[in-house]
C-alpha positions in Angstrom: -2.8 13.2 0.6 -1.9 11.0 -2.4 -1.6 13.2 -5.5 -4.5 12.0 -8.2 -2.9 9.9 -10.7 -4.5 8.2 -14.0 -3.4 6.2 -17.1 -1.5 7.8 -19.4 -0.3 4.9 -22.2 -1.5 1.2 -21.7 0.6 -1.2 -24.7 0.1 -4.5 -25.2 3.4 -5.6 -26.5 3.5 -9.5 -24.3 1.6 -12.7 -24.7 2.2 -13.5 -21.3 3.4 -12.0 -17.3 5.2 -9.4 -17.2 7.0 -10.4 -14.5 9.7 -7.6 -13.8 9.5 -3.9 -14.2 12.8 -1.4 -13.9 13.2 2.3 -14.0 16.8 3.3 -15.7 18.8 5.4 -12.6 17.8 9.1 -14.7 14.2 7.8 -15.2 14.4 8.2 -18.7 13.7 4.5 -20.0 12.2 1.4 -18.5 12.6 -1.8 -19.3 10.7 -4.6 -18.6 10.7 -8.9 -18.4 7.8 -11.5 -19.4 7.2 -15.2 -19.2 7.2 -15.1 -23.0 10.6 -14.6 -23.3 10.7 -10.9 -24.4 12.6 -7.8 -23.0 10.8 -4.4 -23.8 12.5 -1.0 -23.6 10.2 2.0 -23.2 11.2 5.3 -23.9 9.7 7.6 -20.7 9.9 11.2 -22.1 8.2 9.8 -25.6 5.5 7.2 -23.8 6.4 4.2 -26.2 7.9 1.1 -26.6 11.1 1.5 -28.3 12.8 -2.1 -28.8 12.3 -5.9 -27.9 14.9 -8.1 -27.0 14.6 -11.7 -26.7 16.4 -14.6 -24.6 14.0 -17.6 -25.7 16.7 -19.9 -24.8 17.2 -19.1 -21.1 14.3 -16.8 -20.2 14.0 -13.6 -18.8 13.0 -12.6 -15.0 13.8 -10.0 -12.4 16.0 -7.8 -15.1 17.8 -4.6 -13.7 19.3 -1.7 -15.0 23.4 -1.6 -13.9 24.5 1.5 -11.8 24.3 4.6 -13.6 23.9 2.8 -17.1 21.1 2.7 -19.4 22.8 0.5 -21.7 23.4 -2.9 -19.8 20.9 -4.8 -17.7 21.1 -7.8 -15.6 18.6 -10.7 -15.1 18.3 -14.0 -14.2 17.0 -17.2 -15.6 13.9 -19.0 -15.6 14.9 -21.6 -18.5 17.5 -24.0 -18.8 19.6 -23.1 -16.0 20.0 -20.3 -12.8 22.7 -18.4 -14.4 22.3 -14.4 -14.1 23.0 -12.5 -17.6 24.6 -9.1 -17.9 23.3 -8.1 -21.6 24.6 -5.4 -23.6 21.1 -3.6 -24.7 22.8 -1.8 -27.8 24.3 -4.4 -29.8 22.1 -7.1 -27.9 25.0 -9.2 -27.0 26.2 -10.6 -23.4 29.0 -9.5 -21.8 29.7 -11.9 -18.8 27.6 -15.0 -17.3 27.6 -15.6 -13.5 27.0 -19.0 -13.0 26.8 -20.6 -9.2 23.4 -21.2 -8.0 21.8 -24.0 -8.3 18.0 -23.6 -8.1 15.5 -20.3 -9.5 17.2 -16.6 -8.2 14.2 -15.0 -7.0 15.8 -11.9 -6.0 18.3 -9.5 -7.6 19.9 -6.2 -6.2 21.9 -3.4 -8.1 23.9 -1.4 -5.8 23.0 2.2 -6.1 27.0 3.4 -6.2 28.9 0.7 -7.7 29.3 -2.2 -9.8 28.2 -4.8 -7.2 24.7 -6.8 -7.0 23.3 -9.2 -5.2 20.9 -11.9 -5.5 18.7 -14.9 -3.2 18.3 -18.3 -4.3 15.5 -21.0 -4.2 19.4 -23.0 -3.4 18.7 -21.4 0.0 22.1 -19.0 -0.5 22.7 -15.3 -0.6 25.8 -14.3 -3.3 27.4 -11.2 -3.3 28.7 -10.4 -7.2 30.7 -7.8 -9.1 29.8 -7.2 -12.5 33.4 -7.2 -13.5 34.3 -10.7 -12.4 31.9 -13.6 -12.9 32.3 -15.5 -10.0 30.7 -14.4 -6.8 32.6 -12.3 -4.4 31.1 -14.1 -1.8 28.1 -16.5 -0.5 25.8 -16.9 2.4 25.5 -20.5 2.3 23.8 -21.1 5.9 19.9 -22.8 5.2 18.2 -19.3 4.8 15.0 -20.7 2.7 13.5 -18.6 0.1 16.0 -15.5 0.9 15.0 -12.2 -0.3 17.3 -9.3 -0.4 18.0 -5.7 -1.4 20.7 -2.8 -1.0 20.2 0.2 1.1 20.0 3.7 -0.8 23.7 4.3 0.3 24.7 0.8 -0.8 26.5 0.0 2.6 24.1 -2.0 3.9 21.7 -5.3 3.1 18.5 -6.5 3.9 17.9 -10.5 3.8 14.6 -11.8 4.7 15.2 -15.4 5.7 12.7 -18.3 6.3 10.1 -15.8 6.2 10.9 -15.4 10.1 13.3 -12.5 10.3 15.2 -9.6 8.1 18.5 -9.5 9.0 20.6 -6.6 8.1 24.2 -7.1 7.0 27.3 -4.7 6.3 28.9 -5.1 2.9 32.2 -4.2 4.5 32.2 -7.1 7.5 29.5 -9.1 5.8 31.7 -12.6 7.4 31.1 -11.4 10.7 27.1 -12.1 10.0 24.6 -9.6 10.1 24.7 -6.8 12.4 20.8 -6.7 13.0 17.9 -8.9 13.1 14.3 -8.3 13.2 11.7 -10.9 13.8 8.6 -11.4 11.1 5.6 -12.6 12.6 2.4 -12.5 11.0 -1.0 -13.2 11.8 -1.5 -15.9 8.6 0.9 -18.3 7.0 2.5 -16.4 4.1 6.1 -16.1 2.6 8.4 -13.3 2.1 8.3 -12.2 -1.3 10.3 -9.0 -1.5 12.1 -6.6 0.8 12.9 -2.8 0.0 14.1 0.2 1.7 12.6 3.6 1.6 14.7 6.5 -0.3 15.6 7.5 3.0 17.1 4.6 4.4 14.3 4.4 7.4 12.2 2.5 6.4 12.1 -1.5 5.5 9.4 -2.6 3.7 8.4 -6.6 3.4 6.3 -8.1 1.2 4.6 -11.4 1.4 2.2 -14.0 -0.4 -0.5 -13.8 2.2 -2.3 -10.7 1.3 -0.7 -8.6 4.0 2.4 -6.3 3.7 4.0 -4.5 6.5 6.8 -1.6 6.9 9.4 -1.7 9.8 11.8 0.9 11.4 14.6 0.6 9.8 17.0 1.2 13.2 15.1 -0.3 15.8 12.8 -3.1 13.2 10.0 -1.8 15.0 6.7 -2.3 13.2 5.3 0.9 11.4 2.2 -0.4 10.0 1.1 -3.1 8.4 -1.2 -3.0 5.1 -4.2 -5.5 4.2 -7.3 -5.0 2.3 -6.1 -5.8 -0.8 -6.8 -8.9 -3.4 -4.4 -11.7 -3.2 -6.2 -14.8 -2.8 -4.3 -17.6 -4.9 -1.2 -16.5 -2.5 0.5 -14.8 -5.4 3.9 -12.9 -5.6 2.5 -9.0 -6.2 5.5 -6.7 -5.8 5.1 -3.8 -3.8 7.0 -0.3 -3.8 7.8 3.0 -1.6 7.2 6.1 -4.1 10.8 8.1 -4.3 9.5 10.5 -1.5 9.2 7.5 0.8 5.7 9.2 1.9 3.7 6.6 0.3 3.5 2.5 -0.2 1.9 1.1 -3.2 1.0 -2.7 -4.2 -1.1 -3.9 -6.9 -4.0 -6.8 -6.6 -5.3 -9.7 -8.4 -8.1 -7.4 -9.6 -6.1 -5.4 -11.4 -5.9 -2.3 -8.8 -3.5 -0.3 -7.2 -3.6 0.4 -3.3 -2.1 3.7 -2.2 -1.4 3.9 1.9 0.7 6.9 3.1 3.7 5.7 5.7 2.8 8.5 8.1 -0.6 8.2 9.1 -0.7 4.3 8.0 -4.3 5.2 6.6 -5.1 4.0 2.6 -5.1 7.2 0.7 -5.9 5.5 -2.8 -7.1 2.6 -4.8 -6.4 3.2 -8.7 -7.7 1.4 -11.1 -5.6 0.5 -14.4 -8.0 -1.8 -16.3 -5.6 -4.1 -15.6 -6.8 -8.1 -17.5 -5.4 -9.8 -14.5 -3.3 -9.3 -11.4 -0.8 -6.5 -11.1 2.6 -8.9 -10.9 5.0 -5.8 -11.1 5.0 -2.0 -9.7 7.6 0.4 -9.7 7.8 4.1 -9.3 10.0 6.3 -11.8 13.1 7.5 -9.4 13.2 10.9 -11.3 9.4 11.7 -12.7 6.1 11.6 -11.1 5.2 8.1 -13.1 5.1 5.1 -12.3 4.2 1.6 -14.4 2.5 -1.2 -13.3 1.8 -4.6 -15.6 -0.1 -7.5 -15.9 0.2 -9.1 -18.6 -0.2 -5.2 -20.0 2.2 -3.0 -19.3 0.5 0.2 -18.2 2.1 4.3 -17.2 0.6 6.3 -14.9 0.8 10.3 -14.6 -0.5 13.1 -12.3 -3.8 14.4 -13.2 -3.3 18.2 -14.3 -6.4 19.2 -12.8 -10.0 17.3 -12.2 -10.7 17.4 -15.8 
């Protein structure tokens, strides 16, 4: 069963969407993206906002902390051009550009051991980076559509979801020999992939969508664990979903401002949460290291274990 969780700090600190949430690796700070331009870092163990950032020039989307720093972030771009930015968050100054695609990223991936990332292109490519060079290591440039993509937890492996028909897994090692594995996506609506994640323990895929339905494969095999509905998403949306760090549970927020709790075992919902969210919950994310998680509107809202039923 779910553990009982409520809301701890709700801050209004954005005009607009919060459009990207990210835990650092030790769970000690978040940081977080909006449509208005600003970058807010939260302090975890204090519960408060501790800094904003700004990139009014280029805009700010999909930000992520780098590998076992919580000092540097990337993002991408969602003014002026598609360039991603690694930012320096202490003296608020950019340390390298990687310029190459050519249309909105709509994914980005931080390896969980090294200094390589990833991201998927509205340019229909798949570019493989290292934050120590600025042009990309390498590219998928076969059509792929809207690509989607995301490391494994031993950062060996990658998931694309292409054309919203398949995920195709790839090793980072022999990534020019194409992927290794491919599972077919078919749903029972017309939707597009929106995000694809593996569980903490690598066996488990899960595949979001625009279409109100989400669904979580076998990792090995791509056999289909469940698949989740029942949740608010009628304006076809992108509402990110997440696997809690235990991998026992899926979570997605809805357009009213909900959270819906299934556990991956019995495939049964085991919670709906309400935040008092003002509009749809764009962004979820669990805390990697603390029983918290956040989830934001256009509010950005921390959630904690009740202590008891009081």
């Amino acid at each position: 069963m779910a553990p009982p969780l409520w809301v701890a700090r709700t801050f209004r600190q954005n005009s607009q969407k919060v459009n990207c949430v990210d835990f650092s690796p030790d769970g000690e700070h978040a940081i977080s993206s909006s449509d208005d331009d600003c970058i807010v870092l939260y302090d975890i163990r204090e519960g408060k906002p501790k800094g904003t950032l700004y990139s009014k020039k280029y805009g700010v989307d999909l930000i992520r902390y780098t590998h076992g720093d919580t000092q540097t972030v990337v993002y991408s771009s969602n003014k002026l051009d598609d360039t991603i930015r690694y930012l320096s968050l202490t003296d608020n100054q950019y340390i390298r550009y990687f310029p190459g695609h050519t249309a909105r990223v709509i994914a980005l991936s931080m390896s969980p051991v090294d200094d390589t990332f990833i991201s998927g292109s509205l340019d229909k490519t798949i570019r493989i980076w290292d934050l120590r060079a600025p042009n990309c290591q390498v590219g998928l440039t076969n059509p792929l559509g809207k690509p989607v993509c995301s490391f494994d937890p031993d950062g060996l492996i990658f998931a694309a979801g292409v054309e919203s028909q398949a995920i195709k897994l790839y090793d980072l090692r022999a990534f020019d020999k194409g992927p290794f594995a491919s599972f077919e996506t078919k749903f029972n609506r017309a939707c597009d992939l929106t995000g694809v994640k593996f569980s903490n323990d690598g066996k488990q895929i899960l595949i979001s969508t625009n279409g109100g339905i989400i669904r979580v494969l076998n990792a090995f095999n791509g056999s289909v664990l469940h698949t989740f509905s029942g949740y608010n998403n009628s304006k076809g949306i992108s509402l990110e979903a997440c696997f809690t760090p235990d991998s026992q549970f899926v979570m997605i927020g809805s357009e009213d401002g909900r959270v819906h709790v299934w556990s991956t075992e019995s495939g049964m919902k085991v919670a709906v949460l309400d935040g008092k969210h003002s509009g749809p919950i764009n962004t979820l994310q669990f805390n990697p290291r603390y029983m918290t998680f956040a989830s934001a509107c256009t509010n950005m809202t921390f959630w904690l274990p009740c202590i008891d039923d009081s």
